[in-house]
C-alpha positions in Angstrom: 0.0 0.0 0.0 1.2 3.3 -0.7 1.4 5.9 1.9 0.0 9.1 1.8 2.1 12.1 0.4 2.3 14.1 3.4 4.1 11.0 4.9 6.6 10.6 2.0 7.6 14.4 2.1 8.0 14.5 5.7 9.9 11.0 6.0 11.8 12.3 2.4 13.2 15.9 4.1 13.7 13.9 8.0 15.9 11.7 6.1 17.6 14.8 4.0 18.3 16.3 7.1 19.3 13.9 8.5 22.2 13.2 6.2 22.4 16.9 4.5 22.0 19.2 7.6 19.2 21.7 7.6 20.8 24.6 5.6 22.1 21.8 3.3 18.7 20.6 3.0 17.4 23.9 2.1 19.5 24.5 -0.7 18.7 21.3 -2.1 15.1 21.6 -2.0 15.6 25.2 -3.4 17.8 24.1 -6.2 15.0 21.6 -7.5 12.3 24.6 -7.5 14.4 26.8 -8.7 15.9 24.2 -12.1 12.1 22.8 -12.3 13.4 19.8 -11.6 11.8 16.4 -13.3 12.5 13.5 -11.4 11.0 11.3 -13.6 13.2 12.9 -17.0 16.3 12.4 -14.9 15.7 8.8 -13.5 14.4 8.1 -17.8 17.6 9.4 -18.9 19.7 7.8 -16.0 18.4 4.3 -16.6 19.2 4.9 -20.3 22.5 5.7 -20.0 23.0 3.4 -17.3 22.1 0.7 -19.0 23.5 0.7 -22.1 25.6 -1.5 -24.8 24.8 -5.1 -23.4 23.5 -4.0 -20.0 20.0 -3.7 -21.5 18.8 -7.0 -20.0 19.3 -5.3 -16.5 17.5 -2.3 -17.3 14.7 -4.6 -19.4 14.3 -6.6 -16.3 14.2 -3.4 -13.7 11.3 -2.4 -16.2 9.2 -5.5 -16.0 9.8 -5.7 -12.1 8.4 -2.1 -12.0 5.4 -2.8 -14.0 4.7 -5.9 -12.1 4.4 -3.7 -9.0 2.9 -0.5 -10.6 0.7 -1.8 -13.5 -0.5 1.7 -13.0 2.5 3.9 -13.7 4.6 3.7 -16.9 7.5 5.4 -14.7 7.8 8.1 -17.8 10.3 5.4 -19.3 8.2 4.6 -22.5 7.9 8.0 -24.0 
């Protein structure tokens, strides 16, 4: 089951702080506001070049465990 949102965030910026510090923290959150940052175009294009030249049966099978567990979501990978 997935947890609510207000749970991941809180959890998410506890655990930033944790290892970043506060100000730390702050700067990161503000540099992914201030860039418009798309998690999902960075983990597509991090998979991709991850993964490539012979590798690809890695990142095949990290897609079909993903889509076994989130039928739902296409993980912005397909596009």
């Amino acid at each position: 089951m997935i947890r609510n949102e207000q749970v991941i965030i809180s959890e998410g910026v506890k655990l930033l702080t944790e290892k970043l510090g506060s100000v730390e923290t702050e700067f990161f959150i503000f540099a992914l506001k201030r860039d418009l940052f798309d998690y999902t175009e960075w983990r597509k294009e991090y998979f991709e070049n991850t993964y490539k030249d012979g590798e690809a049966s890695q990142f095949d099978n990290f897609l079909n465990s993903a889509a076994k567990h989130f039928p739902q979501n296409s993980f912005g990978l397909d596009e």
